[in-house]
DRENTI-971922 format. One record per residue (C-alpha): x, y, z; residue in one letter. Coordinates in steps of 0.1 Angstrom, whole numbers, padded with zeros to 4 digits, always signed. Layout:
REM residues N
XYZa ...
This chain:
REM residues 343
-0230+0713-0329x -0264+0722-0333x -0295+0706-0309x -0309+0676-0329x -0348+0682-0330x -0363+0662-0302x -0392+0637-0319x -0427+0648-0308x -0442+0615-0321x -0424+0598-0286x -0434+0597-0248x -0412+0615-0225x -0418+0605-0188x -0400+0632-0160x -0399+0618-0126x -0396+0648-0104x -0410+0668-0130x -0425+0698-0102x -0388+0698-0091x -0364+0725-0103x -0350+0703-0131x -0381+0684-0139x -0403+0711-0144x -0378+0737-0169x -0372+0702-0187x -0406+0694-0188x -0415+0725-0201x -0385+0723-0230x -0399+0693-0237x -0437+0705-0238x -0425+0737-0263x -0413+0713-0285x -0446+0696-0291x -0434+0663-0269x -0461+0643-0251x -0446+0644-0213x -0456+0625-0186x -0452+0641-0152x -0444+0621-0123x -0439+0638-0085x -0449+0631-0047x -0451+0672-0039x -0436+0660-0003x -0427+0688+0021x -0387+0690+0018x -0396+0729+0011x -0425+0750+0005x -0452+0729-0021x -0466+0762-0029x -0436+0768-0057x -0437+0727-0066x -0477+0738-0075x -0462+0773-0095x -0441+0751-0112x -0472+0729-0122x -0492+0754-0128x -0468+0766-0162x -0470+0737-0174x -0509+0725-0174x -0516+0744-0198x -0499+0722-0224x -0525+0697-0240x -0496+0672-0244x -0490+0669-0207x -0500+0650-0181x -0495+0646-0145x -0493+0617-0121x -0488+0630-0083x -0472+0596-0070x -0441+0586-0057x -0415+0563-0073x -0409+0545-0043x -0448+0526-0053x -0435+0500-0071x -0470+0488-0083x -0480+0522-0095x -0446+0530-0112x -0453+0497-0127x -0491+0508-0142x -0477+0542-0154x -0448+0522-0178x -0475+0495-0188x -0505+0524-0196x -0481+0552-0215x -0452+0530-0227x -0425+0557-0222x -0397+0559-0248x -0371+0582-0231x -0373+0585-0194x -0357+0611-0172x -0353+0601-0132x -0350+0637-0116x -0373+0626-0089x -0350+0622-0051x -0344+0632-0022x -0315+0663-0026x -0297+0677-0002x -0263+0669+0015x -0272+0682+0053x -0307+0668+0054x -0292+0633+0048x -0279+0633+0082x -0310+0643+0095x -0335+0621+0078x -0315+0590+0061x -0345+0572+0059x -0363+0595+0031x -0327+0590+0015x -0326+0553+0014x -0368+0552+0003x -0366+0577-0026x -0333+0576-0039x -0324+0536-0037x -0357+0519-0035x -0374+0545-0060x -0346+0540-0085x -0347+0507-0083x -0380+0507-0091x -0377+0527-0123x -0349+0500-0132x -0373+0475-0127x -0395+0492-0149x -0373+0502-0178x -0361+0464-0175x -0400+0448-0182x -0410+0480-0205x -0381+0488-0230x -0368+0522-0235x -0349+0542-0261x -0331+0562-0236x -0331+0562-0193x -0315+0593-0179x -0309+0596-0142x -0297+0626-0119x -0265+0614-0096x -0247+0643-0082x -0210+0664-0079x -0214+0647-0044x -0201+0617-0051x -0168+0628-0053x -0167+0632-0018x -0135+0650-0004x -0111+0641-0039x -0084+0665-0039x -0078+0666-0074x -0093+0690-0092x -0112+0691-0120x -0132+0664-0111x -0131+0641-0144x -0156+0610-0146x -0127+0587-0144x -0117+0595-0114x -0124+0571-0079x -0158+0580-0064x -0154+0552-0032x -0154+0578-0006x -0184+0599-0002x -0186+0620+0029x -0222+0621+0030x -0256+0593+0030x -0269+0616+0000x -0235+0611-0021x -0241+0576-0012x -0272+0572-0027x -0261+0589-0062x -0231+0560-0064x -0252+0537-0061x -0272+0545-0087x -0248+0550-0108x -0240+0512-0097x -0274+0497-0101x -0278+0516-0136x -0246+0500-0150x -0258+0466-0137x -0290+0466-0156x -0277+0484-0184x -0251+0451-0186x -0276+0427-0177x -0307+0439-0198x -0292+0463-0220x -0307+0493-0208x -0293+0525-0226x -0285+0549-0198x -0271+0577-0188x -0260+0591-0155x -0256+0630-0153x -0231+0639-0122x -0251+0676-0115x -0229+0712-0104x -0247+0731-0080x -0277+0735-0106x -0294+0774-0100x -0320+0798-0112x -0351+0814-0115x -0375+0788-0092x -0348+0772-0080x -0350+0750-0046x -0353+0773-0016x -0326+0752+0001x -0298+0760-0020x -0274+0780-0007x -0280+0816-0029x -0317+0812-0021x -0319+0810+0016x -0294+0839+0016x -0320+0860-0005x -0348+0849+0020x -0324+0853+0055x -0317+0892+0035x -0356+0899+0032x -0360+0885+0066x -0338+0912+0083x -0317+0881+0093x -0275+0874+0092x -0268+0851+0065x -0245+0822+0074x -0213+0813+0056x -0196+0780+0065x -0161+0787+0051x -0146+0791+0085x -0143+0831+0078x -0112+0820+0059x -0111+0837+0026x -0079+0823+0010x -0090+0789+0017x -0127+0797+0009x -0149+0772-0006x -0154+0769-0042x -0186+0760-0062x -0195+0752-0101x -0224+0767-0096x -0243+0757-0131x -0270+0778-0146x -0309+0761-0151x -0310+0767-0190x -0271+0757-0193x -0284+0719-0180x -0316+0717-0199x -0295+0724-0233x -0271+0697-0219x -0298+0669-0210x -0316+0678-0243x -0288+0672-0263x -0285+0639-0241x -0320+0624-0252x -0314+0623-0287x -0276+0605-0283x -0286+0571-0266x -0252+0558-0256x -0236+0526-0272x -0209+0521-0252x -0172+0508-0255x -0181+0474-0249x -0212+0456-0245x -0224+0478-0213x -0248+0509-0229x -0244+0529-0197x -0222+0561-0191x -0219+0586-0164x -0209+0624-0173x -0205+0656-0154x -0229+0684-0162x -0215+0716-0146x -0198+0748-0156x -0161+0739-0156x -0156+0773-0142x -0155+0774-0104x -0165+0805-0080x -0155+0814-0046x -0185+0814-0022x -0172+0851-0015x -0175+0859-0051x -0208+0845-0056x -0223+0863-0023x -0212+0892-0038x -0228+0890-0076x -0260+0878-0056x -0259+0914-0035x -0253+0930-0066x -0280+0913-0087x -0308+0921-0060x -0298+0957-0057x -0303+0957-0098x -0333+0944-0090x -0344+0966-0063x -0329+0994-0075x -0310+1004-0043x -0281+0989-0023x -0281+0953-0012x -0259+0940+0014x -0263+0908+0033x -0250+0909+0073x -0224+0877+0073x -0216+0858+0102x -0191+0832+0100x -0190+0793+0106x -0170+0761+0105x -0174+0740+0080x -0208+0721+0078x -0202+0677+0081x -0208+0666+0049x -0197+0696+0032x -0163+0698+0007x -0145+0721+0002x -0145+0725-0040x -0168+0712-0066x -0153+0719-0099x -0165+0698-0134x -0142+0687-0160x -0167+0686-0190x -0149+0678-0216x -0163+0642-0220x -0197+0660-0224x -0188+0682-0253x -0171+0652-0271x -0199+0638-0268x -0226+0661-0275x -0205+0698-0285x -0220+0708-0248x -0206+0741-0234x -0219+0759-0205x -0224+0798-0211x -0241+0817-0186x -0222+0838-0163x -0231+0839-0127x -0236+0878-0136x -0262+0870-0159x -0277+0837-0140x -0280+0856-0106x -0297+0885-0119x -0326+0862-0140x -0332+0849-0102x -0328+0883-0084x -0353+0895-0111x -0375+0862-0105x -0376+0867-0067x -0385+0901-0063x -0415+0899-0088x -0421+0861-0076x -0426+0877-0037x -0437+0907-0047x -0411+0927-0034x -0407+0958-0064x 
């Protein structure tokens, strides 16, 4: 199935858009002659200084503009929809992060449920073609069954974060029902890449290795029961989401909301992926890379496998992820090392 064109005559507006996702959908978007609307708070979850290298590719682009506030301002989030009347929107803008959610609920409950609420309330008073909205692999919390398929019970998440994601997969149906609202929920794989978010998992290992400092792996030291990760590739999602835009859903009854998983139906073991990141950084480096591993129990909040059954996706839209972890890890190893100057 090929990509249907997206229509540069309509207003796109990305919440989170100097976030990973935002900003490499932004910039499809922006490529494509689309007039974008960039909405983000730049708070300090991790360094601002990529959020702003982020920004800075995408200023350029006459069609774009950017807004640095954040969705849990109700009133402003209200002016933005009233001034540029946007016809798709794309909610990438939350808190992320399973771990720091037992730290710092608060941000949780501010960004992800009051912020999303507000965009509801938004999309409710200023019509659009087309709402899409990050949730999250988390909230399958610790289901056994594996793959995960979009049918399956999401009532037990092991973590405030995963939390937040149901329930926005909850308020979305309820104004989709109630104000016909066509939306879509995308349930997101461990999403990485080239300026990806320094607290993922493959990132902080590169900057522990560069650091001179042991990387920690939370699998218990247990390799036959090791964790396992769909660990998705950036451009792999942005094809997926872009085919999203243009296919509105209509639903099976009178309720235009559905939820699908966006991941690479093709889990990893931790191990494995340590491994190909070692690998791609000595490619990059052009000499021998191996991190120093120390072992640890299981983080709170963590599961133990995250593994997408996408076939509701490529009904839907002929979606297919392709990148290897090969290929993905060495575009970021590649990315880093000229990113830091380290060559």
């Amino acid at each position: 199935m090929n990509i249907q064109q997206l229509d540069p005559s309509k207003t796109y507006l990305v919440t989170g858009t100097a976030g990973f996702i935002g900003f490499f959908l932004s910039k499809k978007l922006l490529e494509q002659g689309c007039k974008v609307i960039g909405v983000d708070n730049i708070n300090d979850y991790y360094d601002v200084k990529l959020k702003y290298a982020r920004l800075s590719r995408l200023k350029p682009y006459k069609n774009f503009k950017f807004i640095k506030v954040d969705i849990s301002d109700k009133e402003q989030i209200t002016n933005i929809f009233e001034e540029y009347k946007p016809n798709v929107v794309v909610n990438l803008a939350a808190q992320a992060g399973v771990r720091y959610s037992i730290e710092n609920p608060d941000v949780y409950i501010q960004s992800n449920i009051i912020g999303f609420y507000n965009i509801l309330e938004a999309c409710r008073y200023n019509p659009v073609d087309h709402l899409i909205y990050a949730s999250s692999s988390s909230v399958y919390g610790a289901n056994k069954k594996v793959p995960f398929e979009e049918s399956d019970m999401v009532d037990t998440p092991v973590s405030l974060y995963a939390s937040t994601k149901k329930s926005n997969e909850l308020m979305a149906h309820t104004y989709s029902n109630l104000y016909k609202i066509p939306a879509t929920g995308l349930r997101f794989f461990t999403v990485y890449g080239p300026m990806g978010r320094p607290d993922m998992a493959y990132y902080g290992f590169t900057n522990k290795y560069f650091a001179g400092e042991p990387i920690k792996i939370f699998n218990n030291g247990d390799f036959e029961k090791d964790l396992y990760r769909d660990f998705t590739y950036i451009d792999d999602i942005i094809e997926g989401i872009e085919r999203l835009i243009n296919a509105p859903p209509i639903g099976d009854s009178n309720v235009p909301h559905r939820v699908f998983n966006i991941g690479n139906n093709n889990p990893e073991k931790l191990m494995v992926f340590i491994a190909a990141l070692e690998k791609a950084l000595s490619n990059a480096l052009g000499r021998e890379v191996i991190f120093e591993k120390t072992f640890e129990p299981i983080k709170l909040g963590d599961v133990p496998a995250t593994y997408a059954s996408t076939d509701l996706l490529q009904k839907a839209v002929g979606f297919k992820p392709k990148t290897s972890i090969e290929e993905g890890l060495q575009r970021f190893a590649d990315w880093y090392c000229e990113y830091y100057k380290l060559k």
